[in-house]
Each structure stands twice: as C-alpha cells, then as structure tokens.
N, C-alpha and C positions, 0 to 999 in steps of 0.2 A: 304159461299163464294164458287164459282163455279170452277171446276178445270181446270188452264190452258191448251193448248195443247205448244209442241214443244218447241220453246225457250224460253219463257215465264215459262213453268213450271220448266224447265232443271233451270234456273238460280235459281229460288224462292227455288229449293232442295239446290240447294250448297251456297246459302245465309242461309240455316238453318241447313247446315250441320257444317257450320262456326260459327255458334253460339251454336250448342249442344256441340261442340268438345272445341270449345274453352272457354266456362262459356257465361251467356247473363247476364245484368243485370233487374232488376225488368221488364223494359219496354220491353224490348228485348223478356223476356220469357211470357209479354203477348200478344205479336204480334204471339208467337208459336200457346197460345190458343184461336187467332182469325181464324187460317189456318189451312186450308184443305189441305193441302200437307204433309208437314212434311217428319216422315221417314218409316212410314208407307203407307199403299197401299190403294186411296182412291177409294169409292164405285166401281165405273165402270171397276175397274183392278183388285178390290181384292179378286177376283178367288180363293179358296183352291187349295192348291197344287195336284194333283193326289195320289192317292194311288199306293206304289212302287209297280214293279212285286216281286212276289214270288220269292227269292233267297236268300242263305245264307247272313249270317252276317259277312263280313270281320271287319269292323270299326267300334265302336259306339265315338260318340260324343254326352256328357251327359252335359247341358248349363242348372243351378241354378243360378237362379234369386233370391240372399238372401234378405229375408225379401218380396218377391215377392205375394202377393194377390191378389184375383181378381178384387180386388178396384185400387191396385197399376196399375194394365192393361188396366181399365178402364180409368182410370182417365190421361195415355197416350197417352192411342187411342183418346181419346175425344180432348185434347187438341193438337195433331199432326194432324188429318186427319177425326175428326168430330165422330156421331156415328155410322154413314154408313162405316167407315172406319175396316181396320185391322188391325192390328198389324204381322209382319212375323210369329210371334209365333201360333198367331192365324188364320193362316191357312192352318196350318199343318192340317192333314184328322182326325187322333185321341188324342179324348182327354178323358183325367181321371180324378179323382178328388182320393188326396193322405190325408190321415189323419196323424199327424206329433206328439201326445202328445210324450216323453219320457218315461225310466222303471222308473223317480220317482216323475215326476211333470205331471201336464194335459197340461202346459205353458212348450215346450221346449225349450233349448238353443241353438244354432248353432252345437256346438260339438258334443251333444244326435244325431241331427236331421243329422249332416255329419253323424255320425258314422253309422246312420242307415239308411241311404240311402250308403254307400261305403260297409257295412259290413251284413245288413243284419241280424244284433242283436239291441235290443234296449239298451239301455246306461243311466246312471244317469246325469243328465246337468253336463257339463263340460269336462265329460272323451270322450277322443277320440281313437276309436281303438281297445275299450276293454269293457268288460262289468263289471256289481258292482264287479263280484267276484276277477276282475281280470286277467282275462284268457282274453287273445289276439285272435285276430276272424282277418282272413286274409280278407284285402276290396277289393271287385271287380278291383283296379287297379294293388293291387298284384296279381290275379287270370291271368289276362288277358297279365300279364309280365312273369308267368309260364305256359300260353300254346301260348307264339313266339311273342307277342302282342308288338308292342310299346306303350309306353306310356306319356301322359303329362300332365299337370296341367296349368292354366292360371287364374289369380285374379285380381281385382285392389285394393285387399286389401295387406298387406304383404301376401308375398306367407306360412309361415309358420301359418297363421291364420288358425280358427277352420276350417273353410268348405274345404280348400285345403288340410289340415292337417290332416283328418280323410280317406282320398283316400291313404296315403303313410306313416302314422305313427301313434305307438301305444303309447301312453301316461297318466296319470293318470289325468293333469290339461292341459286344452287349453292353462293357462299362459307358461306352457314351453316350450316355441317359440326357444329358442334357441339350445334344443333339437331336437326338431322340425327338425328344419331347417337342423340337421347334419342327421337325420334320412330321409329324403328326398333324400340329394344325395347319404344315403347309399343304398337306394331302387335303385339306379339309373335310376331312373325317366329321361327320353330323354330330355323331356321339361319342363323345369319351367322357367317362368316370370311370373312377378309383382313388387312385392314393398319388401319393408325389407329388405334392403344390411343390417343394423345394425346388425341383427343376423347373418350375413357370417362373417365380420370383426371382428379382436379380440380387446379385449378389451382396447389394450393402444391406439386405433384409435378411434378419436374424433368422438361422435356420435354411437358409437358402444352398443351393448346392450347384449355383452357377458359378462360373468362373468369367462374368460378363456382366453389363450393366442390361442387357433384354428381359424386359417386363410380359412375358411371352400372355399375362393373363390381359395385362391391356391390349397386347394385338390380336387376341381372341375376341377380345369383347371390341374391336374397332373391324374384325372382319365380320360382324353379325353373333355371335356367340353369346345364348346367355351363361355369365359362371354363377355357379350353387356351388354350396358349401358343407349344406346341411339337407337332412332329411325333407324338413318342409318347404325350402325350396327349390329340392328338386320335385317333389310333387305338384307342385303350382307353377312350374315351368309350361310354358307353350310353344317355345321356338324349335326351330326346325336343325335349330343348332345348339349343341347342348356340351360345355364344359361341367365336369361335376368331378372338384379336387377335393375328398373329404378328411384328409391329411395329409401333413406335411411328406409322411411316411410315408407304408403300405400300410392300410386298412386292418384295424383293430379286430373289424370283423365284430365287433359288440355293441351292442346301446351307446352311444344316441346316432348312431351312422348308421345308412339305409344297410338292408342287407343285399347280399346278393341277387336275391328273388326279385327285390323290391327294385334294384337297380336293373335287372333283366326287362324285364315289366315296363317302366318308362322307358327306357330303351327302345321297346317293341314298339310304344303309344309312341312313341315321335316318329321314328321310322315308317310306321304304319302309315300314319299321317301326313308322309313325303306324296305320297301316290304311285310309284313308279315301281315300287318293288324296291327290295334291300336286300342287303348282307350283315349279320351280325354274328360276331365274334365273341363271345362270354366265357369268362377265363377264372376258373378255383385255383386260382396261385397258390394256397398255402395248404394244400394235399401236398403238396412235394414237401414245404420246412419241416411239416410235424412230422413226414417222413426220414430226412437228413436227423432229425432228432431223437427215430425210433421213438416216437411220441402215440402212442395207439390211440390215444382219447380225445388228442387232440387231433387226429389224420381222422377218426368215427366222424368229431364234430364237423370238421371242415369237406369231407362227402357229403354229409347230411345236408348241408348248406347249400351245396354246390346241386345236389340233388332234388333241392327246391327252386333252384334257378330252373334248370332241366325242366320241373313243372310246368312252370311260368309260359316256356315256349313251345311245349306239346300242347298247353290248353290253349294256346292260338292259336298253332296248326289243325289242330282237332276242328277248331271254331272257323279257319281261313279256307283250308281245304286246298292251298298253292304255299303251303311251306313247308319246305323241306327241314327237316331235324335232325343234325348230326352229335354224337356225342360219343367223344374219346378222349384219348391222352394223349402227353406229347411223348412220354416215357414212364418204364415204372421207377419209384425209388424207394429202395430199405430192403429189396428184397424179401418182401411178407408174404409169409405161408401162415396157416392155422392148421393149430397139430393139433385139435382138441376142446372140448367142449359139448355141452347140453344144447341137445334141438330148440331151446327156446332163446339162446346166445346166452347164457348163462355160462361161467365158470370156463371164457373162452380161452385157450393156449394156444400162443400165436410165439413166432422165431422171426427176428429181423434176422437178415446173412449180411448184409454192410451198412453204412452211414451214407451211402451214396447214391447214386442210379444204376440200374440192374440194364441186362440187354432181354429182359423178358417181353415177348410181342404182350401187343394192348389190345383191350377189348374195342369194340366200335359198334356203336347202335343207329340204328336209321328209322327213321318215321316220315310217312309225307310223300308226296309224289316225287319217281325216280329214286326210291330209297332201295330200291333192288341192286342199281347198280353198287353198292356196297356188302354186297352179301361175298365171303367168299376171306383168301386168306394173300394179304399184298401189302406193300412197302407203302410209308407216308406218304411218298414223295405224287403216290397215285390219287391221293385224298383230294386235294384241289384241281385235278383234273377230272376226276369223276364230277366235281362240282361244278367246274366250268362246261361240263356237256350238258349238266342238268338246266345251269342257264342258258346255255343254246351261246357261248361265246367259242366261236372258230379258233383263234388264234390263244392259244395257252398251252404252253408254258411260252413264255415271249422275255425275249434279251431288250431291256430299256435304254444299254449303255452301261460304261464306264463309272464309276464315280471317281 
C-alpha cells in the first residue's frame, strides 16, 4: 500500500495511534499489518538520524526493550510500515550486537541480564545487584547520582521489577519486590513511574503485597515526593521528585494510564529541569510477556509502544545535542524468526522455538555524543561501562560491600 501525503496520512497515524494505545482486536491488529504507516517511518522519510557533533555527555537515556530481538523488530517494522520501513530505533547511526548469557546459565534471566547491564558484573539468574558471592557492585545509576547526575526509572511493568530493580537495588532474589521497592526510594531516585502501588501500600490495605505495616507512599511524600496517580496529574507535576504508581499491578498499557512515550517525556521535563545532567532508564517490560506467550500481536503492540518511547528521547537528544541515546535488550525471548510474507507486512509467517528466553545476542542502537563507542560486537556486562567513560566517571565497575 502506497503512502499517503498530508491529510490523508496525518489522520490514518492518529487512527493507529488509537488503536496501539488503546488495545485493537484481532481484526483491528490486522488492518496494522496491511499498512504502511503505522508508527514507524516509511521508505521515503526513513533517513537515519545524523551522527551527533563531537561534545561531552551531559545525559544519557538508556531505553531496554525486555525480551527485545531482532525477530521482535522485524516483525514490527513489517507489520507497521512494510520492509522498506524503520523503526525510530533503527535509525539511530550505530549499532551493536550485545551477548547476554549470565555467571550461571547460557539462558539468562532478566535480573543476571539487568544486573549486568546497570553494574557491569555478571550475576547468577535471579540476583539483582550483586554477584554469587555476594558483594554488592554499585550500578551505573548510583554512579551517575554520585557525580551530580539526576536520575530516573520508567517501566510498564511494576516499577520494583527485575530490569528497574537492578539500576537502584541490591538484592539476593528479584521476588523481593517489596524490598525492592523501599530500596528505591532510599536511593532517591527523582523519578519513578509505572505499576506496583501494592508494594508502597502496607499491608492491612486491600490489595497490598506487603508483609509489613510501611506506608512507603507517605515516606515518599514526607522525603519531598510528589505521588500521581493518573495521567493528569502526572502532567501538571513540577517537582524535581516524582513518584507515579498507576496501578496496583504492572501497567495495563491502555487508556486512561499515561503511555510510555508520555511517561518518557515527563520523565525527561523533570530531569531536564534538575540542571546537572541525568540518567534515565525506560523500560518496555511486556515485550518479554507477549513473548513467553508466543503472542505476536501483542509483542507488534508492545514494540510499537516502546518504539514511541525511543522517540520521545531521540527528539531531545536531536534538540539537546549532549545526550546520549541507548537502546537494546536485556534478552531475546520466544525464539522469533519470520519465515514469510509480503514486502508490505502482509500475510506474515512467523515460528516461535520456546516459551521462554533464547541465548540469541541483542541488537543495540546509539545516538548522541560518544555513541561510537558502541559500535561493534560485546558482552552486556561492557554496556554500563562504555556509559560510565561517556560520563567521564573513573571508578566503575566499583564493589559498595556486602549486603
């Protein structure tokens, strides 16, 4: 299908933007992989970005697509905007390819693969923070909070989940989320949104998922914190501290909750607005579920999402001109290939090989000054140390202790 111009195209984006944002049903998501539009950039526009100038690293903003593979990417692009198309991701100027096994499986977990993309050690599945023996390894967004840095976290999974959890807490099991969660705002982390109010709330509140009487949303809100809830008040937030629980859960991912992009975006306006330079961390958690699910419609939707996040922080970079732009996975999962189909994503045939995580290496894209050093073909565990030269911090990978 041939791509509109002017009004015509403008409206066929915000009819498909109202349907990613808000769920489609069967028919709905295959009218996505009849079209050339979508939310991606098709043939004739989808110019790679330029290579930034030469300049120090004020900000990075590091965007993990969990469970993200190159089949996952494929199999978006195709069915949003054909295969002549891109994806925002994919046309960023460099790209890497990242090897993800753990220190005790060749199949990593999320927690192994956070921990060793935030810390820069490798980790036995499960532990986040810390390695087998023990010893606590400070992650690149405590690094970046000890030299002036703001910092934040954004998921649509609960926010105290493995891949947000291993950026701001050290822990022996990803299950202790409700840990977790108290270790977060002891970091004092600026930003967090996502899902999982159950672990702020104490226990005699229905739906709660503590096992304690700690009101973790009042001692946010008693260390400076504003909390939101909802969409409109995270947009009319000012503070330089920002809780945003938009379910009890993980994130519906649909109307009436911000989306991803949307929570990207304030995320950036606060941080921005620190003066110091930041870190920010934005995480497509549920690429992996529709994956474990062998779900293709629902893994398109949750790229495309995630893909609009990506947006959000290339047009700041593009606009800042000192932020760096990282964007990979922490693993692939479902093992997706496509055996087939029409150049315009029509009539796609696609093979999941398990329900689980694959040891397949991950794509990685860079934008923004020092995005060079990513070019090239290396272990996770080297991701947060390229970032920490980008900021100019000496000491990283660093032992913090025992827990």
């Amino acid at each position: 299908m041939r791509c509109f111009v002017g009004f015509f195209r403008s409206y066929i984006l915000a009819v498909l933007f109202i349907l990613v944002v808000s769920g489609c049903s069967p028919s709905d998501k295959a009218r996505l992989g009849n079209s050339n539009f979508g939310f991606c950039e098709p043939a004739e526009s989808g110019e790679q970005y330029l290579v930034a100038k030469n300049s120090s690293v004020k900000n990075v903003i590091f965007c993990i697509g969990d469970g993200m593979g190159s089949g996952q990417i494929s199999i978006a692009r195709l069915s949003s905007c054909g295969a002549d198309g891109s994806l925002y991701m994919e046309k960023m100027p460099v790209v890497g390819v990242v090897k993800t096994h753990s220190a005790n499986k060749l199949i990593t977990d999320s927690a192994a693969a956070g921990t060793a993309l935030a810390c820069g050690f490798k980790t036995n599945n499960g532990t986040i923070g810390m390695v087998p023996s023990g010893e606590r390894f400070e992650t690149i967004l405590e690094a970046a909070k000890s030299n002036g840095k703001a910092t934040g976290l954004v998921a649509t999974s609960t926010i105290s989940h493995a891949t947000p959890a291993s950026f701001a807490s050290h822990v022996k099991s990803r299950g202790m989320e409700a840990e977790i969660a108290a270790q977060l705002l002891g970091n004092k982390v600026n930003v967090l949104l996502g899902g999982g109010k159950k672990f702020f709330v104490p226990e005699k509140v229905k739906g709660s998922a503590r096992k304690d009487s700690r009101d973790l949303i009042a001692e946010a809100k008693s260390a400076g914190y504003n909390f939101v809830e909802n969409k409109d008040e995270l947009k009319s937030s000012d503070s330089k501290y920002l809780l945003g629980l938009f379910e009890m859960n993980a994130l519906t991912t649909k109307e009436p909750e911000p989306t991803l992009a949307e929570m990207t975006a304030k995320a950036i306006e606060v941080l921005d607005g620190c003066g110091e330079g930041f870190f920010l961390m934005v995480e497509g958690s549920q690429i992996d579920w529709a994956c474990h699910g062998n779900d293709a419609d629902y893994a398109i939707r949750q790229t495309l999402l995630f893909d609009m996040a990506v947006k959000e922080a290339i047009d700041f970079a593009v606009k800042d001109g000192q932020t760096l732009v990282i964007v990979t996975a922490d693993h692939e999962t479902g093992g997706l290939t496509i055996t087939g189909g029409g150049l315009s994503g029509d009539n796609i045939n696609i093979n999941w090989s398990t329900k689980g995580h694959s040891n397949m290496p991950v794509q990685l894209f860079a934008y923004g000054p020092s995005a060079e050093k990513f070019n090239g073909v290396f272990d996770n565990t080297d991701v947060p140390k390229k970032i920490a030269n980008a900021f100019g911090i000496k000491e990283f990978p660093k032992k913090i202790g025992k827990k």
